[in-house]
N, C-alpha and C positions, 0 to 999 in steps of 0.2 A: 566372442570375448574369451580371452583367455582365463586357464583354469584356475592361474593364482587371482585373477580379480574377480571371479566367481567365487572362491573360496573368503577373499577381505569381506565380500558381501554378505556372504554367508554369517561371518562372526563377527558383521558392526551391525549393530540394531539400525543406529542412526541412518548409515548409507544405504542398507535393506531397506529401510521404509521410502528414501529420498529416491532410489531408483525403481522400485514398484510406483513408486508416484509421477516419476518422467516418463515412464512408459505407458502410463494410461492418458499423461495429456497426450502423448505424440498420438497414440491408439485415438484416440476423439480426434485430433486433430486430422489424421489424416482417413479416418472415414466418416465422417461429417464437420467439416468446415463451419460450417451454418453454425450447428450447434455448439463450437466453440467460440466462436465470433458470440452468441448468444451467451453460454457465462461469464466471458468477458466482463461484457454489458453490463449482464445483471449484476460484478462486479462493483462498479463504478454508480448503480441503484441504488445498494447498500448503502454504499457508502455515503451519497448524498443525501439519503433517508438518515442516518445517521449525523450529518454535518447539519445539514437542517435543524434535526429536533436539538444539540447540542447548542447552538448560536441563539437556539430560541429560548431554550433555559437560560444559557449565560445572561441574554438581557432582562429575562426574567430576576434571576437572581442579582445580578448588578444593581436593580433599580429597589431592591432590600439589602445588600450589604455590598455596598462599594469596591470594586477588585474582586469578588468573591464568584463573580462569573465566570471566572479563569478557569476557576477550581470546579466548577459546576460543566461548564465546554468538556473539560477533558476525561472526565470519568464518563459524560455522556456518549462520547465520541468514538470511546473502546467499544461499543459494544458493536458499531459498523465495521472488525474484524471477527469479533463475534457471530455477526451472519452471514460475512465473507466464507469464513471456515466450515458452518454448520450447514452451507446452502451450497459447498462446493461449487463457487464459483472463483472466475479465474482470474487473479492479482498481478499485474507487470510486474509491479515491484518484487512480490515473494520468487514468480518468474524467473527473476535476473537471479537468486539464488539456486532453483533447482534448474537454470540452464546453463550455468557457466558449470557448476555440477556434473551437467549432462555430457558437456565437451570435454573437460576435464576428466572426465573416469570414459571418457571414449562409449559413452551410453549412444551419442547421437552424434551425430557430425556437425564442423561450427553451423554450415549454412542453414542445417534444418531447427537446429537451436534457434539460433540468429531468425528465421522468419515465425516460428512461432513466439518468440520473445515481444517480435516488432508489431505481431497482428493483436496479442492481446493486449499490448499498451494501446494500439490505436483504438480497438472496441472496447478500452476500459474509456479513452475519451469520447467517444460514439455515446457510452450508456452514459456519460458524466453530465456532456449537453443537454440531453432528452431531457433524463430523469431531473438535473436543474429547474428545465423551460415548466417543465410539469409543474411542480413544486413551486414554482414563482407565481401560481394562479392560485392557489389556496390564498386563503383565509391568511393566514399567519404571515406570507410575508407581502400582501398586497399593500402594507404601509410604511416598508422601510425608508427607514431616515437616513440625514449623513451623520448622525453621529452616533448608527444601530449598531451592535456589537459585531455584526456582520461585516459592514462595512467599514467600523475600525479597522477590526482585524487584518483584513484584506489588505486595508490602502498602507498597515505598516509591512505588511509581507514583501508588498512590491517598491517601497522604498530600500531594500535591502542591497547591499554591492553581490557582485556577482561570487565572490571569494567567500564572505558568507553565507548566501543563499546554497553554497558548495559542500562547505564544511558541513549545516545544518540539515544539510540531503545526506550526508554520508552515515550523520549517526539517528537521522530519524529510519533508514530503513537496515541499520544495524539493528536496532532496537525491535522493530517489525521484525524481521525473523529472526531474532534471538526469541521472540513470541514461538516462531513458527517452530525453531528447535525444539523448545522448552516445550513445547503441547506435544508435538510431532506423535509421540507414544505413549502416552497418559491417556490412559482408559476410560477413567472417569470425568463425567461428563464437569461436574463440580469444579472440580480442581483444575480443568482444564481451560474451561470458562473464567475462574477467578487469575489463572495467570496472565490469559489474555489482556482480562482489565488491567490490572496493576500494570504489566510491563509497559502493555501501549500508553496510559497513561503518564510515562516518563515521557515520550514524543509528543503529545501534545499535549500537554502541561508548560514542557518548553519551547512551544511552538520550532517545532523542528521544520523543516519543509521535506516536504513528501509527495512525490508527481504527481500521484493518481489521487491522492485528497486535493492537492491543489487544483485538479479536473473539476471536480465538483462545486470546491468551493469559491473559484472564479467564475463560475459559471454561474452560477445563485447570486454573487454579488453580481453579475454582470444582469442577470433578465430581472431581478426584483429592483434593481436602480436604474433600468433602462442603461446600463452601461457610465451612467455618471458616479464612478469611483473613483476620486482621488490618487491620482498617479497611475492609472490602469489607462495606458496605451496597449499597441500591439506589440511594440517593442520590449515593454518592462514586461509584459505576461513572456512575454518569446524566453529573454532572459531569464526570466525565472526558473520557467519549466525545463530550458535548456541545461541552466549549471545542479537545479534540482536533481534530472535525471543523471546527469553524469555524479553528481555525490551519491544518489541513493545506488547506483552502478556498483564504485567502491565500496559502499556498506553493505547493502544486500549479496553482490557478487562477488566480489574479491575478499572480503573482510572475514566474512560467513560463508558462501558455499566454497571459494577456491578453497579458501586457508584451512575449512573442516575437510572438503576434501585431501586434499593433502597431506595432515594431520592422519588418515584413517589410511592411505594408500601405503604404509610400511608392513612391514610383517612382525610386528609390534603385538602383545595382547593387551596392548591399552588404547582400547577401541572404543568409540563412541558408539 
């Protein structure tokens, strides 16, 4: 690396911390594999432990105040970033932000970016299936209906065109790491925890689409209704995930890490 991008790192907190933190996934990544393929996973645990208990409140509170599940899903639903961050496990999504970062300030090369980018999004859908198939054998969703708050939600998700499913990945994982900025260096535990909620909570609040929630939570719709969800072919899930990932690409990755990258890469003192 050369001296002057040693030196921007030196005096941007923001990029100090984002490249201390590329170079510990690569460091797991390239001496133990396993064990990154493993937070992946555990990733995508979270999370579904999360979606789970959020869809279960929602039809809980639907069934006392009408619409008001909404509002109950999305406050529940932050805190599967909450144990994402606190249990360092590892995010595709947040990913695409500290790897286009990583190419971008010449931290790592595209292909080595490029394949750990590609393995954690596949072992975030590895632990999304599991941790689903698990959770479909409790208690709680051995009686879903077709018209559970679960499986609303689901079957409006995949009626959706492919232009908005595009748009709505761009700024749910905008959002997602404007989380991840926003905490990045905040000390305390508090504060860091409370920004978590509120911001995620703009994403799904307005049901955003998001890859690696939608791993989870096509998969619970899929093994708690045997697969009989309304609009849920092979095709509409393909779709989904497919214009999902490429929006939440643009938001997490270009929107957030290129553009802050970039933003910090002059010889400016107005540094993040």
């Amino acid at each position: 690396m050369k001296k002057l991008e040693v030196e921007e790192f030196e005096t941007s907190s923001l990029m100090g911390t984002l490249r201390a933190s590329i170079l510990k996934k690569e460091n797991l990544f390239d001496k133990s594999k396993s064990r990154y393929f493993m937070r992946s996973m555990l990733a995508c645990l979270f999370l579904t432990i999360g979606t789970a208990a959020a869809v279960y409140l929602g039809e809980a509170v639907n069934a006392i105040v009408p619409g008001g599940g909404k509002i109950a899903y999305a406050l529940m639903f932050t805190w599967s970033l909450v144990m994402i961050v606190y249990l360092n496990s590892e995010l595709g999504t947040s990913n695409m932000m500290y790897m286009t970062t990583a190419v971008h300030r010449k931290i790592l090369p595209l292909k080595k970016a490029a394949t750990i980018l590609f393995a954690c999004i596949f072992f975030n859908l590895v632990g999304g299936i599991l941790a689903s198939w698990l959770i479909s054998h409790t208690g709680a969703f051995l009686h879903v209906t077709q018209d559970s708050f679960l499986v609303t939600t689901i079957a409006s998700k995949l009626q959706k065109g492919p232009s908005q499913v595009f748009f709505e990945g761009i700024f749910a994982n905008l959002i997602v790491n404007i989380a991840v900025f926003t905490t990045i260096n905040m000390k305390e535990d508090t504060a860091r925890i409370l920004a978590i909620v509120f911001i995620i909570f703009i994403f799904a609040f307005l049901g955003f689409e998001h890859v690696i929630a939608n791993f989870s939570s096509f998969s619970l719709a899929f093994f708690t209704t045997g697969g009989h969800v309304p609009g849920m072919t092979v095709i509409a899930v393909l779709n989904n995930l497919l214009f999902a990932t490429l929006g939440n690409f643009v938001g997490g990755g270009l929107l957030l890490g290129l553009n802050y990258s970039w933003l910090n890469n002059g010889q400016s003192k107005y540094s993040d």
